[in-house]
N, C-alpha and C positions, 0 to 999 in steps of 0.2 A: 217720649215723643208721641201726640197724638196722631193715630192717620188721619190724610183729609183727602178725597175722595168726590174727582169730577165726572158728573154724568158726561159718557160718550153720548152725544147727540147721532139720531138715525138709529141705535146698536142698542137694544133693548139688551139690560142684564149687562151690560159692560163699564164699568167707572175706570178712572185713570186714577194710580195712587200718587196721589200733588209730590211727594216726598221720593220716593222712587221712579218716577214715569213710569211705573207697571201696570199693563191695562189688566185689570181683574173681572174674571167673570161673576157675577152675583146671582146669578140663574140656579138655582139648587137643580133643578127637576132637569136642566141642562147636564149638569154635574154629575146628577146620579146618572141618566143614560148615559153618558160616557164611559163611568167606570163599570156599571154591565158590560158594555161593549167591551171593554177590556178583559173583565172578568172571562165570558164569554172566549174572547178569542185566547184565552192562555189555558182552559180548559177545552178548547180544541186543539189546541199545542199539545198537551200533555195525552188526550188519544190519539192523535197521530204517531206520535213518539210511542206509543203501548204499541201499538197495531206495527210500526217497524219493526221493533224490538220484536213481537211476534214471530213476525216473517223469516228476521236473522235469525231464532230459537228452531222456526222451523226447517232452516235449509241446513241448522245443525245435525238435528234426528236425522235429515234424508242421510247427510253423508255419513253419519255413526249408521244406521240401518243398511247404507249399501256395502261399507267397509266388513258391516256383520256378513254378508250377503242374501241379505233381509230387502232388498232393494225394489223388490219385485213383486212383491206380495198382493 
């Protein structure tokens, strides 16, 4: 089956697939900024989630060091 593929008029970078009705983006440089963006937002997922984990690491020590009676140092 070949695809066939009509310009969206107005929508620069967007065709309709004749066979599907799926409107496709055709814009690369659109594309690749998107999935930076994405990239981007799931490497700041993953230091946030470090930086929690920190936190909970660290309210561990306080209460092993106060149970020591280390608490106060």
């Amino acid at each position: 089956m070949k695809n066939k593929f009509a310009k969206i008029s107005d929508h620069y970078g967007l065709v309709r697939d004749l066979d599907t009705q799926a409107v496709l983006n055709t814009d690369v440089s659109v594309v690749r900024q998107h999935e930076k963006r994405i990239a981007d937002l799931m490497k700041e997922n993953v230091r946030e989630t470090e930086i929690q984990n920190m936190k909970t690491e660290l309210g561990e020590i306080r209460l092993l060091l106060k149970s020591l009676g280390l608490g106060k140092l």
